[in-house]
DSSP file (Angstrom, degrees, kcal/mol; ACC not computed):
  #  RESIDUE AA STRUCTURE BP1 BP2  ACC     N-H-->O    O-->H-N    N-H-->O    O-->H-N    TCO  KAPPA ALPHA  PHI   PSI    X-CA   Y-CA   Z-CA
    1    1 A X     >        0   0    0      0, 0.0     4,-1.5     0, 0.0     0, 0.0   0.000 360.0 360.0 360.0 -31.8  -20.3 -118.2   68.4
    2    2 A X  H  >  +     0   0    0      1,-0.2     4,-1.1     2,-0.2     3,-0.2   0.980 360.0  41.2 -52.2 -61.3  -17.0 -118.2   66.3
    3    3 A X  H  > S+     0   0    0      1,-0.2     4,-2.1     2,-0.2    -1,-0.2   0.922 102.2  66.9 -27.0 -61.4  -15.3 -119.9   69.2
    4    4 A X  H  > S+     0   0    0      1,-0.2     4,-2.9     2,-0.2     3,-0.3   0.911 100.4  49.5 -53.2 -42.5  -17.8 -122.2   70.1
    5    5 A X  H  X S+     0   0    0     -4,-1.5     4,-3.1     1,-0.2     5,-0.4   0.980 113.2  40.7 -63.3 -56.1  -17.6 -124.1   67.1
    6    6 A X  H  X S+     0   0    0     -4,-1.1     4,-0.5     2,-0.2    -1,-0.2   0.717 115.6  58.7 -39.4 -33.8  -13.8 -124.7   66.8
    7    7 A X  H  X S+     0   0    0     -4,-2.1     4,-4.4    -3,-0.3    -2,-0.2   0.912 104.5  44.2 -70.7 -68.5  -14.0 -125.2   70.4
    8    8 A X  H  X S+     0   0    0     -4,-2.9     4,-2.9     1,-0.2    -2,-0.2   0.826 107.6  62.9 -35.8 -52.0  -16.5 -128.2   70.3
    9    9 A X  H  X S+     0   0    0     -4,-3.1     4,-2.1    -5,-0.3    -1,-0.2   0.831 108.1  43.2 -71.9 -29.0  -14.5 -129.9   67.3
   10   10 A X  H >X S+     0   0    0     -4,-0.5     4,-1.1    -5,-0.4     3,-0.9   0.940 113.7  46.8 -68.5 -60.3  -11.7 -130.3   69.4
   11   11 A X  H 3X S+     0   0    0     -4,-4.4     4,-1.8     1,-0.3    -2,-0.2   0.778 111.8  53.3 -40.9 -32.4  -13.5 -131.4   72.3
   12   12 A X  H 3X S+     0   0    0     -4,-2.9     4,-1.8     2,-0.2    -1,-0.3   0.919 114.9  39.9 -64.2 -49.7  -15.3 -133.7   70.0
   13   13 A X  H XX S+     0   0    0     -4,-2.1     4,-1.5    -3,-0.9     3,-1.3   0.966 111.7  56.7 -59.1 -58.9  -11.8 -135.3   68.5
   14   14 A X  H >X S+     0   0    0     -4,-1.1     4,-1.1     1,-0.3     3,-0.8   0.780 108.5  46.0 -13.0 -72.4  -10.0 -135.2   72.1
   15   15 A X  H >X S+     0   0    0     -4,-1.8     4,-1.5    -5,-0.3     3,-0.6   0.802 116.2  57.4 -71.8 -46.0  -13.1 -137.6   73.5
   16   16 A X  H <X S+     0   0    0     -4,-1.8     4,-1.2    -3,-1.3    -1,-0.3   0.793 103.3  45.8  37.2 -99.7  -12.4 -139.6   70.1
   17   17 A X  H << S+     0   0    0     -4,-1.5    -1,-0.2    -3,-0.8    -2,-0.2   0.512 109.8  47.0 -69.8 -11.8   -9.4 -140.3   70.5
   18   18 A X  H << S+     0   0    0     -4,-1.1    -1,-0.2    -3,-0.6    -2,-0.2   0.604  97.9  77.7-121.0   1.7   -9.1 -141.5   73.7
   19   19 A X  H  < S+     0   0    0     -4,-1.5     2,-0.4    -5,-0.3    -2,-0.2   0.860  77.3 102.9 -40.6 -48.7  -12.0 -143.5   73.1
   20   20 A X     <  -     0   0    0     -4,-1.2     2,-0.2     1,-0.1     0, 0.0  -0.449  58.1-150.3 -88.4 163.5  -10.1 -145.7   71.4
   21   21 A X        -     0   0    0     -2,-0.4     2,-1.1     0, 0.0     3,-0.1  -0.572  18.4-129.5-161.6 117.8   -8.7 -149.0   72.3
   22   22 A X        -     0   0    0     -2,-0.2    -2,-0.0     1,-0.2     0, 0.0  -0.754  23.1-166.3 -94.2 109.8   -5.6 -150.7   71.1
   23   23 A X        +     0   0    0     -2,-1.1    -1,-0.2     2,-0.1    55,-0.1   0.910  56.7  85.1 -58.9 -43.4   -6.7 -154.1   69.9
   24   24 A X        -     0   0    0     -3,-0.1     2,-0.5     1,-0.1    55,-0.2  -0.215  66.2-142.4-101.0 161.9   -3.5 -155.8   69.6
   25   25 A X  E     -a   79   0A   0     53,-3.2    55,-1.6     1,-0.1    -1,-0.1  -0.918  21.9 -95.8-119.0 121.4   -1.8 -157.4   72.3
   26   26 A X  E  >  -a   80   0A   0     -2,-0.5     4,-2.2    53,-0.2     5,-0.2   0.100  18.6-145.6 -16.7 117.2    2.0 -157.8   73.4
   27   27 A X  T  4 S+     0   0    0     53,-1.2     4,-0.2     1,-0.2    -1,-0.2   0.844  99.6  50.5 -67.0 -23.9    3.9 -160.9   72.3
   28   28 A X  T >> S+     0   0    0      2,-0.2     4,-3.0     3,-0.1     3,-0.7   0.953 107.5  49.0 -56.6 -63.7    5.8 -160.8   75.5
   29   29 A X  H 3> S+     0   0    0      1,-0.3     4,-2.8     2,-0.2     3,-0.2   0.946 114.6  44.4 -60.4 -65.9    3.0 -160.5   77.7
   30   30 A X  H 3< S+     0   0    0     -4,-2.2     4,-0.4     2,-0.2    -1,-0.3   0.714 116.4  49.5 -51.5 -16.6    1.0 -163.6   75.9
   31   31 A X  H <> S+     0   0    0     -3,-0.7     4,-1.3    -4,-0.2    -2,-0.2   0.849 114.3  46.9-105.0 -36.0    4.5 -165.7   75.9
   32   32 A X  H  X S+     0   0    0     -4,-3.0     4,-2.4    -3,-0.2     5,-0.3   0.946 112.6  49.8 -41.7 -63.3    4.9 -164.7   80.0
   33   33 A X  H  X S+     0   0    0     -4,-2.8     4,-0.7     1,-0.2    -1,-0.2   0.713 111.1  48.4 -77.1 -18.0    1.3 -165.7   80.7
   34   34 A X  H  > S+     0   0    0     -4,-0.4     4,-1.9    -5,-0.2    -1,-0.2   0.717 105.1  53.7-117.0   2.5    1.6 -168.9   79.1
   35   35 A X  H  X S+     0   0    0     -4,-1.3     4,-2.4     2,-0.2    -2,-0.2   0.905 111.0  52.3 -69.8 -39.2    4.9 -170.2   80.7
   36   36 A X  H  X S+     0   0    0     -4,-2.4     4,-1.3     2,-0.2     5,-0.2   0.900 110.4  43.0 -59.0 -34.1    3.4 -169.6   83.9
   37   37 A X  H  < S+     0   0    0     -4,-0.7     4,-0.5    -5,-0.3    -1,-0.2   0.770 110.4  53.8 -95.8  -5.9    0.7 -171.3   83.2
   38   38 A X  H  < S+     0   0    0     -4,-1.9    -2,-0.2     2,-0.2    -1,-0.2   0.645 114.8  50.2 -62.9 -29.0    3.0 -174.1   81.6
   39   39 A X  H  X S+     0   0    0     -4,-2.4     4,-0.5     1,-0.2    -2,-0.2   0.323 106.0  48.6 -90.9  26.9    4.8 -174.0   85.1
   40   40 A X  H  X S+     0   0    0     -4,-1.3     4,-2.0     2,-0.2    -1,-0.2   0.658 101.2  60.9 -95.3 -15.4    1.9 -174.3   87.3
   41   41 A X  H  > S+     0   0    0     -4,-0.5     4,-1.0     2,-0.2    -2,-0.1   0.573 110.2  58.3 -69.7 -24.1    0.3 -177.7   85.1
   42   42 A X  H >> S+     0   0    0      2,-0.2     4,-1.2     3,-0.1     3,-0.5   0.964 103.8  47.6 -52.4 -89.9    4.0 -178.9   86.5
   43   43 A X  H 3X S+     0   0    0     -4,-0.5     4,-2.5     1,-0.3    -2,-0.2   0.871 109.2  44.3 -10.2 -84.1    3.1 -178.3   89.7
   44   44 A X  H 3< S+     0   0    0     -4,-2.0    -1,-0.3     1,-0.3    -2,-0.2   0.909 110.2  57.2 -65.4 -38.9    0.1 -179.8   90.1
   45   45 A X  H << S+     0   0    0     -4,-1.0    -1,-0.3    -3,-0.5    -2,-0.3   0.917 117.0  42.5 -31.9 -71.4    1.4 -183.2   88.0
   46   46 A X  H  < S+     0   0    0     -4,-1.2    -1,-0.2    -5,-0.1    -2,-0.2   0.812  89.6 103.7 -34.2 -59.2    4.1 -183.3   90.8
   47   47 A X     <  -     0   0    0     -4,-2.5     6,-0.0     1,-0.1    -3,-0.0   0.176  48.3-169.7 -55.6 115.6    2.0 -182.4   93.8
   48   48 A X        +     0   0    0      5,-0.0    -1,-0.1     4,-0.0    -2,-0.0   0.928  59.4  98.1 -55.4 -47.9    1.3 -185.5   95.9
   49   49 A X     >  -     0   0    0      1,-0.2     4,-1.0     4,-0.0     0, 0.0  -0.297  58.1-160.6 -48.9 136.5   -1.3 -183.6   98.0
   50   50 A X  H  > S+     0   0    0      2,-0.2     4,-2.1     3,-0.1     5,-0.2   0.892 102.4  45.2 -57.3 -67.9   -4.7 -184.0   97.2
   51   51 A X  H  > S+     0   0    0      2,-0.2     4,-1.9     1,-0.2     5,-0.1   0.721 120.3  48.7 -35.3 -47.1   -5.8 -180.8   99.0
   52   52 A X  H >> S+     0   0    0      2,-0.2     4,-1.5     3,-0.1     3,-0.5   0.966 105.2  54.0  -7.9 -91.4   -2.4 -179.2   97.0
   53   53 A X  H >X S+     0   0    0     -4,-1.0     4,-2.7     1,-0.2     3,-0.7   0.850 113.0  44.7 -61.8 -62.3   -3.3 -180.5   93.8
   54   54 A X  H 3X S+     0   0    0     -4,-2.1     4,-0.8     1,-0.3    -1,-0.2   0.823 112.3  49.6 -61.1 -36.8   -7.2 -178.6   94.2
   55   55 A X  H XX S+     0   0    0     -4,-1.9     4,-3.2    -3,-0.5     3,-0.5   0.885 112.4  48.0 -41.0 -49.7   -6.0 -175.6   95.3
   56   56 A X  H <X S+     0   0    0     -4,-1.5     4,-1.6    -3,-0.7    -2,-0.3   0.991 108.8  57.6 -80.2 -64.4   -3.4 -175.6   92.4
   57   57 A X  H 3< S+     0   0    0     -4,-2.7     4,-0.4     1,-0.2    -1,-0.3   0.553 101.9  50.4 -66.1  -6.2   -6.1 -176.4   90.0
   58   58 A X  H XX S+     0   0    0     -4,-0.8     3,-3.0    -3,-0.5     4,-1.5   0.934 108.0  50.8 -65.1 -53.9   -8.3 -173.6   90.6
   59   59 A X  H >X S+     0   0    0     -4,-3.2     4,-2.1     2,-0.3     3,-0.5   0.872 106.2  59.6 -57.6 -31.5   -5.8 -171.1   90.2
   60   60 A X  H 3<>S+     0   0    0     -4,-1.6     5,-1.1     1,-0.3    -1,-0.2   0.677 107.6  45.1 -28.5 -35.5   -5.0 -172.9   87.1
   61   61 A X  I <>>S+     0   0    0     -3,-3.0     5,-0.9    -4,-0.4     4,-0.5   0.836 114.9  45.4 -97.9 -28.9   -8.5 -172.3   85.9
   62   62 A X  I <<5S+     0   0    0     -4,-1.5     4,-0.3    -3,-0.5    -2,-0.2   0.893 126.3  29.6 -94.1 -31.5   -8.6 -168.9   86.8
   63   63 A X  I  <5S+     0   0    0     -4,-2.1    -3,-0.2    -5,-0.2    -1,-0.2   0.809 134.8  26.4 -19.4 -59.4   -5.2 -168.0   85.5
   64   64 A X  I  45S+     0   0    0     -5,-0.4     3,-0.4    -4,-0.2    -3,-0.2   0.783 128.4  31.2-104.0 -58.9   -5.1 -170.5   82.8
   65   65 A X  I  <<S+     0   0    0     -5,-1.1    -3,-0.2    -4,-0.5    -4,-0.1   0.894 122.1  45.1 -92.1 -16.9   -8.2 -171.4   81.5
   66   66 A X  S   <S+     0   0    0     -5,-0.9    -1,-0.2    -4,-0.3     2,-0.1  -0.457  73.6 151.5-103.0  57.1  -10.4 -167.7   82.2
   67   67 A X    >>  -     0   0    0     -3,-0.4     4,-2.5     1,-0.2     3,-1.7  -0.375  63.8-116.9 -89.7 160.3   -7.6 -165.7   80.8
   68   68 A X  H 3> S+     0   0    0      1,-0.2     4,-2.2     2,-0.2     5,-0.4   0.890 110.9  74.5 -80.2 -22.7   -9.3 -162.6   79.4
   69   69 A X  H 34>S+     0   0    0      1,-0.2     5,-3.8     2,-0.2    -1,-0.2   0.852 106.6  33.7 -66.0  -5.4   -7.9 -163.8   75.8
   70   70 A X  H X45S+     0   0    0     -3,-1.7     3,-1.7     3,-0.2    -2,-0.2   0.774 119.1  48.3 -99.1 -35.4  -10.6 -166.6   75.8
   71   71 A X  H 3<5S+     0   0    0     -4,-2.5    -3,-0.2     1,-0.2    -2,-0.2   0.886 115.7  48.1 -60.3 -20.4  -13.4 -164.8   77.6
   72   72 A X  T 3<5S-     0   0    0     -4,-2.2    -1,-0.2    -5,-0.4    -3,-0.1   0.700 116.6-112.3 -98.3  -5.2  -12.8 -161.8   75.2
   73   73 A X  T < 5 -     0   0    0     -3,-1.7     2,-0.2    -5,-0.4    -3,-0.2   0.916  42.5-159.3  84.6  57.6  -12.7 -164.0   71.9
   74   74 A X      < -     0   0    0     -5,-3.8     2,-0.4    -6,-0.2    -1,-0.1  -0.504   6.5-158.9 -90.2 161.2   -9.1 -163.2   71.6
   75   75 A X    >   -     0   0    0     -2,-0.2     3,-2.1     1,-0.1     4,-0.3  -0.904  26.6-121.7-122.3 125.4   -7.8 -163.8   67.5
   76   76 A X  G >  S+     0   0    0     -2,-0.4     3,-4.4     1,-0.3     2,-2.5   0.944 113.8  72.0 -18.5 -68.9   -4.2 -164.3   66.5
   77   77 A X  G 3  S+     0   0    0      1,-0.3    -1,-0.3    -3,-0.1   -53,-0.0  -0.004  87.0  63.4 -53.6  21.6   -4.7 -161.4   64.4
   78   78 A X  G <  S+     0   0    0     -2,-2.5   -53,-3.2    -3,-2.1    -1,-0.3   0.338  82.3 103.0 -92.0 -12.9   -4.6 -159.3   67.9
   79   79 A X  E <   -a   25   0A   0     -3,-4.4     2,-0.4    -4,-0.3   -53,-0.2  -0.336  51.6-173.9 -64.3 137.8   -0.7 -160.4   68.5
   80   80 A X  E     -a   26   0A   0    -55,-1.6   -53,-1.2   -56,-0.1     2,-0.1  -0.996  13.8-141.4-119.7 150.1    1.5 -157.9   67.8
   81   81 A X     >  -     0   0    0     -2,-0.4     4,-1.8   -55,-0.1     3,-0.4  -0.598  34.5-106.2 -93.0 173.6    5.5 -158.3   67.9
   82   82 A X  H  > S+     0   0    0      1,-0.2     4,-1.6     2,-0.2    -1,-0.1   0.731 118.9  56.4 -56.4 -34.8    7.6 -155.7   69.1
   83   83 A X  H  > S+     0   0    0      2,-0.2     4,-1.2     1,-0.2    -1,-0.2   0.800 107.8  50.5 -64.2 -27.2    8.8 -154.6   65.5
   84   84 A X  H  4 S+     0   0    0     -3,-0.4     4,-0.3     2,-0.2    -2,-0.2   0.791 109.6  52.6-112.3 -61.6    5.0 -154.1   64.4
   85   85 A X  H  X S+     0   0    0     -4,-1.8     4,-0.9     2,-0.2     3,-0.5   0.802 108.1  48.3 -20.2 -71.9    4.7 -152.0   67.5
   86   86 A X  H  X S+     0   0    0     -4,-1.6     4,-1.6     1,-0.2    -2,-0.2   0.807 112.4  53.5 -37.8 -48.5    8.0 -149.5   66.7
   87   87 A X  H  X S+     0   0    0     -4,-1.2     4,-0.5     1,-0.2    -1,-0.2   0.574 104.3  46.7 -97.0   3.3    6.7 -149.1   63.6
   88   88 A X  H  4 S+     0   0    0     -3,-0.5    -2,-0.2    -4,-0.3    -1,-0.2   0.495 115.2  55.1 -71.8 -34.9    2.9 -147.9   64.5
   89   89 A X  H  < S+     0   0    0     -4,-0.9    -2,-0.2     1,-0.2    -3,-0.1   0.959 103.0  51.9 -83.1 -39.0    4.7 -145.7   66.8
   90   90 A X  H  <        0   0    0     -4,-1.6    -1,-0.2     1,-0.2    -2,-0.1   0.842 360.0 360.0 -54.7 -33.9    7.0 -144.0   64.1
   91   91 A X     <        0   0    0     -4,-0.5    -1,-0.2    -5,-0.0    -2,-0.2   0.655 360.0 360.0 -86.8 360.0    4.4 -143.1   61.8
């Protein structure tokens, strides 16, 4: 029985800890996603094609306008920079 308990409290932190979820999101990654999606609203301005132009606006909305940062209710206050990052890691 001595075991079990000690045993359990790990298992319990373990499951814990890799429950959780790191809220905050790369600045890179958010500054990537929205130059692509600043050159494809290029694109489709340019495109002559109708048929061209629709194609290019659905992937624009599914890119661009369903990006999981609106569907998820994403908040500044999720951004993180890289220094912010470094220093979460250090401590």
């Amino acid at each position: 029985m001595r075991c079990l308990l000690p045993l359990s409290m790990m298992c319990a932190a373990l499951l814990a800890g890799c429950s959780t979820t790191d809220s905050c999101e790369n600045i890179e990654d958010i500054n990537a996603q929205r130059r692509e999606c600043d050159e494809l609203s290029k694109r489709i301005r340019q495109t002559e094609s109708v048929v061209v132009r629709t194609n290019l606006q659905e992937i624009y909305e599914k890119q661009c306008v369903d990006i999981r940062f609106y569907r998820d209710g994403f908040d500044d206050k999720q951004v993180c920079s890289a220094n912010r990052d470094k220093n979460a890691e250090k401590k």
